[in-house]
C-alpha positions in Angstrom: 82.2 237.0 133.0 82.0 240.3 131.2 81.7 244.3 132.2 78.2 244.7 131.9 76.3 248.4 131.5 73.1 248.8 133.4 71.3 251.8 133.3 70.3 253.0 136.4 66.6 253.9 137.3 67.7 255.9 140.6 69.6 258.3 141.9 73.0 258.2 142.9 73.8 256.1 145.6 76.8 257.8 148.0 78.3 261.0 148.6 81.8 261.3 146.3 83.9 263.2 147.8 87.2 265.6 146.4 89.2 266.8 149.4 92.1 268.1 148.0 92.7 269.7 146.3 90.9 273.3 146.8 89.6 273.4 142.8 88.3 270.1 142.9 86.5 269.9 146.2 83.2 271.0 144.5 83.4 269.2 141.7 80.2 267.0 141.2 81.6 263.0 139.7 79.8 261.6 137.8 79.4 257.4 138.8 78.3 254.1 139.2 79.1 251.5 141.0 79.7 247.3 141.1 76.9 245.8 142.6 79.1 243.2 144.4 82.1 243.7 146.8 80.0 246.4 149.8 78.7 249.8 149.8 80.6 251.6 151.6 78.7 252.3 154.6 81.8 252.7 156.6 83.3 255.5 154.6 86.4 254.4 152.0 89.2 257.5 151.1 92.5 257.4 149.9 94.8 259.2 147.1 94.2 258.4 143.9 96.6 256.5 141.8 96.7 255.6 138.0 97.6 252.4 136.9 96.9 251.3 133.2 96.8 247.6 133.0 98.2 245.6 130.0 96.5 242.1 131.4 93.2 241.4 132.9 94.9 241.5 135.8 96.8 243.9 138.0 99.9 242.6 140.0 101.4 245.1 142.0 100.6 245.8 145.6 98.3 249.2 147.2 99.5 250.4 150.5 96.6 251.8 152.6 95.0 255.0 151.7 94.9 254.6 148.4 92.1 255.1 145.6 93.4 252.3 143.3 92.1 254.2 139.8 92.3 251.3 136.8 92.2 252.0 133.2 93.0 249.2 130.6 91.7 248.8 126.9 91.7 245.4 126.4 88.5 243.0 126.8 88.2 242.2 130.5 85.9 240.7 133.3 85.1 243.5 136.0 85.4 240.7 138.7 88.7 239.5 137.9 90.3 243.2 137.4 88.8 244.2 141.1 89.7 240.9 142.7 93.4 241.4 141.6 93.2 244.7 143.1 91.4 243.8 146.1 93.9 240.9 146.5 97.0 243.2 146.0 95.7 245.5 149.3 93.3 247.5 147.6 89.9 248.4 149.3 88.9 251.6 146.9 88.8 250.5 143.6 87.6 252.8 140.3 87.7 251.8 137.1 87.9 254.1 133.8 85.1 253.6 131.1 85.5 254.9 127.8 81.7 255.2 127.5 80.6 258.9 128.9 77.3 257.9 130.5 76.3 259.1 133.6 74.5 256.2 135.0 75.9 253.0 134.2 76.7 249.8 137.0 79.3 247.0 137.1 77.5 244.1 137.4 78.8 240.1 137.6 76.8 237.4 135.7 77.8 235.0 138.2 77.8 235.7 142.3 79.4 233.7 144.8 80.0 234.0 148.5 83.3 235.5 147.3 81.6 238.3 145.9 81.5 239.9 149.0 84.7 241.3 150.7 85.6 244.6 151.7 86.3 246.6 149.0 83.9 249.2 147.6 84.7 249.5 143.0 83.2 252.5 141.3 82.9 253.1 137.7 83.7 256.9 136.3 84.1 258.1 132.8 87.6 258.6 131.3 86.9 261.7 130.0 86.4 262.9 133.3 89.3 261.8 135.0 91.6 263.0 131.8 89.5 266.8 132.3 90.1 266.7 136.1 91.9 264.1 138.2 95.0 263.6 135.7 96.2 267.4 135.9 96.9 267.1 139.7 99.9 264.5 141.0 98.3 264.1 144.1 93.7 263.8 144.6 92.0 262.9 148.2 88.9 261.6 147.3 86.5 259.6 149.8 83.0 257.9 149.1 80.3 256.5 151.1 77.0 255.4 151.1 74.1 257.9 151.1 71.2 255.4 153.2 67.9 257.2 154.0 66.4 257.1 157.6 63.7 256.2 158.8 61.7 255.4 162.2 61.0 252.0 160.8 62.9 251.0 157.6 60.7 249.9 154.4 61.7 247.0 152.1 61.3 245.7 148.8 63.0 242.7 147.6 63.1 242.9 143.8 63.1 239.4 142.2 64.6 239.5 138.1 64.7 236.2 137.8 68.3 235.7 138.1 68.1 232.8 140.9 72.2 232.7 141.2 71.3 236.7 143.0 68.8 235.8 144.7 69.6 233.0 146.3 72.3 235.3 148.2 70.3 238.3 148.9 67.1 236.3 150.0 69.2 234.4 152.5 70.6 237.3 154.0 66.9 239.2 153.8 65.6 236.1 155.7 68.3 236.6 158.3 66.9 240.3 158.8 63.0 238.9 159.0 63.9 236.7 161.7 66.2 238.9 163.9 64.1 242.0 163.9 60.4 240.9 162.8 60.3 243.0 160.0 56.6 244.3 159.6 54.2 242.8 156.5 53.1 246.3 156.0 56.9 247.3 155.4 57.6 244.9 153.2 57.1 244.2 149.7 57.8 242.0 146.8 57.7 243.3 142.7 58.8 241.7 139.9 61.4 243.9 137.2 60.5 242.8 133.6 63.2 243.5 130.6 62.0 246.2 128.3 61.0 244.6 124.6 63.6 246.2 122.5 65.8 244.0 120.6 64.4 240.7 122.5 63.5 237.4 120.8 59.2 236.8 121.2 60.3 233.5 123.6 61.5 235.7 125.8 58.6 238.2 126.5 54.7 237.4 127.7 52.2 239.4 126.1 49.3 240.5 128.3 46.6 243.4 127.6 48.8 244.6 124.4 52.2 244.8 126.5 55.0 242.7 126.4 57.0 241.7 129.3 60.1 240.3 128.7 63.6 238.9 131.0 66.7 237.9 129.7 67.3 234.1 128.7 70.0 232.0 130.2 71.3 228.9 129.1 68.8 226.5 131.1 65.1 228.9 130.2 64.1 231.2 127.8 62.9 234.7 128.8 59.3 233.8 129.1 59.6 230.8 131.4 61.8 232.4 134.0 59.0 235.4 133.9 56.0 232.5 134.8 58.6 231.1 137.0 58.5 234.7 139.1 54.7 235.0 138.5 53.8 231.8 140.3 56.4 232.0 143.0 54.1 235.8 143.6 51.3 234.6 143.6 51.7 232.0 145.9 52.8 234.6 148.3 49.7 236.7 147.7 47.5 233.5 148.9 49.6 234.4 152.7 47.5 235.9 155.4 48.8 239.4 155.9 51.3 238.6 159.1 54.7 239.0 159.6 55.1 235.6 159.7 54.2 235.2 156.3 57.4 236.5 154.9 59.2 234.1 156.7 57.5 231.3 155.1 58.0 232.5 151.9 61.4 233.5 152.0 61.8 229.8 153.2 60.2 228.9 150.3 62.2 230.7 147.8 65.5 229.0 149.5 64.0 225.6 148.8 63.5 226.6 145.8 66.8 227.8 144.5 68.1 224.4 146.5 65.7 221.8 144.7 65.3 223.2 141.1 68.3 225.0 140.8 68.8 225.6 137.3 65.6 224.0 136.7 63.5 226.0 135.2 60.6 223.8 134.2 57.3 225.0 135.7 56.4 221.8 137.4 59.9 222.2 139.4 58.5 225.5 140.7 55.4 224.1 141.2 56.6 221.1 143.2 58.6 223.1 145.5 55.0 225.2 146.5 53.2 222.5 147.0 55.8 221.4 149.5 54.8 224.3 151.1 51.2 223.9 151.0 50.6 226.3 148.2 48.6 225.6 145.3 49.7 225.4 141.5 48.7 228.8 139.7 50.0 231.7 138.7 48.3 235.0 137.8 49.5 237.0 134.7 47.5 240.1 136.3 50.6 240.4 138.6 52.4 241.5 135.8 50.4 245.0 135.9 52.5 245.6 138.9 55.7 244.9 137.6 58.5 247.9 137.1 60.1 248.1 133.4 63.7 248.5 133.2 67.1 248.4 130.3 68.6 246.0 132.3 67.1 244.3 135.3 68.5 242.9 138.4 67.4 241.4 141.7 68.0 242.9 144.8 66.7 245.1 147.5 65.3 248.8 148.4 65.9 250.2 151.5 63.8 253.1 152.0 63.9 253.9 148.4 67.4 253.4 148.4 69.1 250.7 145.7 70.6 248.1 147.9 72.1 244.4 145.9 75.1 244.3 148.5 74.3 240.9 150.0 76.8 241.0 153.2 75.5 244.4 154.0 71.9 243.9 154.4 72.2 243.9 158.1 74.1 247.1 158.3 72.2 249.2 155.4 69.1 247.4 157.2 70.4 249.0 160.8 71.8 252.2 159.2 68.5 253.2 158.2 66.9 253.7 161.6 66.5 257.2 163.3 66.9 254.6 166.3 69.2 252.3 165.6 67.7 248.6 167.5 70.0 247.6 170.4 70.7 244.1 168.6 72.1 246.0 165.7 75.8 244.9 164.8 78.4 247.3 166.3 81.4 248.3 163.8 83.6 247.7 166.4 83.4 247.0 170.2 80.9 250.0 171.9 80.3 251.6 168.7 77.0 251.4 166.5 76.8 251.2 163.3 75.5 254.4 162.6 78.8 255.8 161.2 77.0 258.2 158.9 75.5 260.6 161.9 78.9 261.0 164.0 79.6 264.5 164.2 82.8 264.3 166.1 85.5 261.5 166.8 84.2 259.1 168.9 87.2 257.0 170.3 85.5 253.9 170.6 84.8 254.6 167.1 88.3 255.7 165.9 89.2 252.6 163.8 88.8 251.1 160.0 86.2 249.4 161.0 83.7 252.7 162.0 86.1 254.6 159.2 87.9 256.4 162.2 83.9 258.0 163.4 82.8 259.2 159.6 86.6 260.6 159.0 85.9 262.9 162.0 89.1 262.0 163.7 91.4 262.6 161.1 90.5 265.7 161.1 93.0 268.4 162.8 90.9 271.5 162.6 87.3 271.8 163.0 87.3 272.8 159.3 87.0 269.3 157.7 91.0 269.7 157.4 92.0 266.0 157.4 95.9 265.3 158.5 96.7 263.7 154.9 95.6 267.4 153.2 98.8 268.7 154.9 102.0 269.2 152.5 100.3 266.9 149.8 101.5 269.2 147.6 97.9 271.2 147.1 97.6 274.3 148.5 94.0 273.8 150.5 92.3 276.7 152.1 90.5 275.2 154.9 93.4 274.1 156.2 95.7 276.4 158.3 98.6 275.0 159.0 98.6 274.6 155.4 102.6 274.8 154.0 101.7 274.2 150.1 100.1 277.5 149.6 102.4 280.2 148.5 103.2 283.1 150.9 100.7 286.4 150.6 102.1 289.6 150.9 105.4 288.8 149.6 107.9 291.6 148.5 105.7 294.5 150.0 108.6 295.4 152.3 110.9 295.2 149.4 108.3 297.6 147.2 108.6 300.1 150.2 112.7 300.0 150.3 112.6 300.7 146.5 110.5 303.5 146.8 112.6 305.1 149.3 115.7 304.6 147.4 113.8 306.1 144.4 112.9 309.2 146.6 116.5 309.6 148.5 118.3 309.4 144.6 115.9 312.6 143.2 117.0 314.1 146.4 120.7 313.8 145.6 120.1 315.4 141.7 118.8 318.6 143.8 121.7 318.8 146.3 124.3 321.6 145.4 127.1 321.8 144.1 129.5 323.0 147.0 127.9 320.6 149.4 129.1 317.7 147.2 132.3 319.3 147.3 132.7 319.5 150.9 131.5 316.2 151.4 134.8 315.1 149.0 137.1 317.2 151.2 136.5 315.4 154.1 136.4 312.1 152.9 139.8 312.6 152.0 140.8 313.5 155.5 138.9 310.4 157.1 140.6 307.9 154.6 144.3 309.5 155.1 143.7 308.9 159.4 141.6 305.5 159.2 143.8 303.1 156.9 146.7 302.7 159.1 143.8 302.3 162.4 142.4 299.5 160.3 145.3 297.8 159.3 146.5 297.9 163.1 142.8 296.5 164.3 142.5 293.7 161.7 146.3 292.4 163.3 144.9 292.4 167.0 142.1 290.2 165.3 143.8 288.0 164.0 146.7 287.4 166.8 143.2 286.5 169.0 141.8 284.3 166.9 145.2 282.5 166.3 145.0 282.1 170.4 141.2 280.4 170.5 142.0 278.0 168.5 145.1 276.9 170.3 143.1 276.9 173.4 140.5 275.2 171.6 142.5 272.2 170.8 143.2 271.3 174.3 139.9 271.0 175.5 137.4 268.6 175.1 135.1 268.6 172.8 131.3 270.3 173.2 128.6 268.4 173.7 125.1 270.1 172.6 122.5 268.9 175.2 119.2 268.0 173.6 116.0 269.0 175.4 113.6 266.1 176.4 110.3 266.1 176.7 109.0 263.5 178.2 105.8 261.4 178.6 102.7 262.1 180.8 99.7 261.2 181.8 96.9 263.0 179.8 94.0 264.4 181.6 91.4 266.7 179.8 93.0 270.0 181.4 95.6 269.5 178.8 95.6 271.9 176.2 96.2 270.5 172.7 95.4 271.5 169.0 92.8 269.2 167.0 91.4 266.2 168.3 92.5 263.6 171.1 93.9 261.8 168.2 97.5 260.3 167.5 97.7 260.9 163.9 100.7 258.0 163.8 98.8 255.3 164.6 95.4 256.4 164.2 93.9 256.0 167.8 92.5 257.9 170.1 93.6 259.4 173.3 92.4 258.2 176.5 92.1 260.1 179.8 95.3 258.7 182.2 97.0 257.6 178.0 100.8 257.8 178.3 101.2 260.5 175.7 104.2 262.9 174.3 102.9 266.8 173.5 105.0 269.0 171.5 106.1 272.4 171.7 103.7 272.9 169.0 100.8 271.3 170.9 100.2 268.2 169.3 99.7 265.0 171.0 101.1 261.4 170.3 101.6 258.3 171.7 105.6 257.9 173.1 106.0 255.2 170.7 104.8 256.6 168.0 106.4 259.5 167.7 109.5 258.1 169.1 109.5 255.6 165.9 108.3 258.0 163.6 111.2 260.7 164.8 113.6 257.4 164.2 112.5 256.9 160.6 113.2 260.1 159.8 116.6 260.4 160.9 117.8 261.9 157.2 114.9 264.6 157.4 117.6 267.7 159.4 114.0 268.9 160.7 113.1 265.8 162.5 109.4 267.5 161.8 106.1 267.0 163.4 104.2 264.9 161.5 100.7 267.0 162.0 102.5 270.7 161.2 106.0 270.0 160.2 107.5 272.6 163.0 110.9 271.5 163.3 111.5 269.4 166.5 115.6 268.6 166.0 116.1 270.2 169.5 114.2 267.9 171.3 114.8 264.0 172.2 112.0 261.7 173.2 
């Protein structure tokens, strides 16, 4: 397996997000993506951390929240780099490319059911992460998938010839046909032919002057594969125009990939339609219809959207609705999958799963001010219980007192000279009468303090009384600042929830914020977690 380049013929996929800090947040990243792993429907963010690999291979462990960002120069496979990540706890992978185009994807030459677990790995220049990310110790980024709506979804399954792919995403697209009758006239099939540059003539079919080409393998050259896809469309053209017609065929291609496998030889193909009832042609006008591309894959559009994730096609499939279908998968238990329109936290919704309701509730202002922006070290305007952003209006008071002193001093120089005098005279007088006074006050001072501390020693000791605040019963009447999150553990807050507020208004679960106060014994501020206001005088 190898990192391979493919140019992309759409647009970006997801929105990639900066957070913090403030100079970044508008910052447009340039990316692409691996067409394996999932999409990201359910939103993926974390801090970005640099690790340069020496191996194919990267062995340490990722705690959670964490944008696992891999650069290495040494001749790897993609897969086994973003495995090792995955496997070491990482769900956000990036990896560095030395090249500087702008539209490039990760692809595998080999897919497996494997393929698909739940991590999301983008691909971003170097040169853009030494020009930006490296000159800040801490980045918040987040990504997720851009889908587009629609009141009934349109698909194309895009066949490349690259049976290993399809067989995945065909089974899954099958799966879709059956469990929510997709429509014939949503659906369509194309074939994507190899552009003829650099590419052996047994590769390519020449009709009406044009060549049409596909990348060899070691079982079929370029050409076969291409008559392979040709009869397999039009067999599927000979269908009545039903829905149950894309059922049959997708039925067909499974048996298919099953009996021929890596059999390429037209008769295999042709076998396998017959067992269907189809006949043995194919037309090379079909080829008319066919999209050119650098480097061509198979796998589906969702309303227009670029979609090879197979193990998301039921939630980019669902996603796409204005109405999500009430068979659709939920995320989690009572919460669709329609992560991308949540506007506020939903708490059925506030897990990993539904990526805690779009992000919404880790938010602690209304001003997409997400609770790991605070003291990250960035100073981030739209937060305002920010503490990284230095103080405004410092020294002003200071300015003032120096200008006064300025103005009192010129009005000394201007002062007379028998003023000044007197002023000596009496001086004298007040320091003759107030030394022995002072020397007779600092004795009474020190005979009562010598007293105190005698009394002190014979009583007990003082205890200082911490205040507690303890649990109660939340109810909506309760005012609090953010949302009817605990930021500790991450879930929501339930009418009749056993929960602690602070002085400063924020609202946790007892345990949690007992535990948290208890692991931060060595901290003297014993701090909020949300604000950092200083909670030493209270017990819990």
């Amino acid at each position: 397996m190898f990192i391979q380049l493919v140019f992309c013929l759409i647009s970006c996929q997801g929105k990639f997000t900066v957070h913090s800090p403030d100079k970044l947040r508008d910052l447009d990243i340039p990316y692409s993506f691996a067409n394996y792993g999932n999409p990201a429907i359910v939103p993926k963010y974390g801090r970005i951390r640099y690790e340069f690999l020496s191996e194919c291979k990267f062995n340490g462990t990722v705690s959670g929240e964490t944008a696992l960002l891999i650069d290495y120069k040494i001749e790897c496979y993609s897969p086994d780099l973003i495995f090792s990540a995955y496997e070491a706890g990482a769900n956000f992978i990036i990896i560095l490319d030395e090249s500087d185009s702008l539209s490039y994807n990760i692809s595998s030459p080999y897919y497996t059911d494997e393929l698909y677990e739940d991590f999301t790995a983008l691909l971003i220049p170097k040169s853009f992460y030494i020009n930006y990310f490296s000159k800040y110790e801490s980045v918040w980024i987040s990504y997720e998938f851009d889908y587009e709506k629609s009141n009934l979804p349109y698909v194309e399954l895009i066949l490349s010839g690259n049976r290993n792919q399809e067989y995945y995403i065909v089974k899954d697209l099958l799966y879709i046909v059956d469990k929510y009758h997709l429509d014939y006239n949503n659906f369509k099939i194309r074939i994507d032919y190899l552009y003829p540059i650099d590419v052996d003539n047994e590769d390519c079919i020449t009709y009406i002057y044009n060549s049409y080409c596909a990348y060899k393998n070691y079982f079929a050259s370029g050409s076969l594969i291409l008559q392979n896809l040709l009869a397999s469309l039009t067999f599927y053209n000979t269908f009545p125009k039903i829905n149950d017609s894309i059922h049959i065929f997708l039925k067909y291609l499974l048996h298919l990939y099953d009996k021929c496998k890596d059999d390429y030889s037209i008769d295999c193909n042709y076998n396998a339609i017959n067992d269907y009832g189809g006949s043995i042609i194919y037309n090379e006008t079909l080829l008319l219809d066919a999209h050119g591309n650098k480097d061509p894959d198979s796998h589906l559009v969702i309303n227009g959207k670029y979609f090879p994730w197979f193990g998301s096609i039921e939630l980019g499939y669902c996603s796409s609705f204005y109405n999500i279908p009430f068979n659709c998968l939920y995320c989690f238990t009572s919460c669709y999958t329609d992560i991308q329109s949540m506007q506020t936290c939903i708490p059925d919704c506030n897990n990993t799963f539904c990526g805690y309701s779009n992000l919404n509730c880790l938010e602690i202002e209304e001003t997409k001010c997400y609770y790991f922006m605070l003291n990250d070290g960035n100073c981030n305007s739209v937060c305002k219980l920010e503490k990284d952003c230095p103080e405004e209006n410092n020294g002003q008071n200071s300015q003032g007192s120096s200008s006064n002193q300025n103005n009192n001093n010129s009005g000394q120089g201007n002062a007379n000279s028998t003023v000044q005098k007197d002023e000596i005279s009496v001086s004298i007088i007040l320091i003759a009468v107030l030394i022995p006074i002072s020397f007779c006050f600092c004795g009474a001072i020190v005979i009562i303090s010598v007293r105190v501390i005698i009394k002190k020693n014979h009583k007990s000791p003082t205890v200082i009384q911490s205040l507690r605040l303890s649990a109660v019963r939340y109810n909506s009447n309760m005012k609090i600042r953010g949302d009817k999150i605990c930021v500790i553990d991450l879930m929501g807050i339930h009418e009749n929830d056993m929960v602690i507020i602070t002085p400063c208004q924020h609202i946790f679960h007892p345990q949690c914020i007992r535990e948290w106060i208890g692991n931060h014994t060595n901290n003297p501020d014993r701090s909020c977690p949300i604000c950092k206001t200083s909670l030493r005088e209270f017990c819990f």
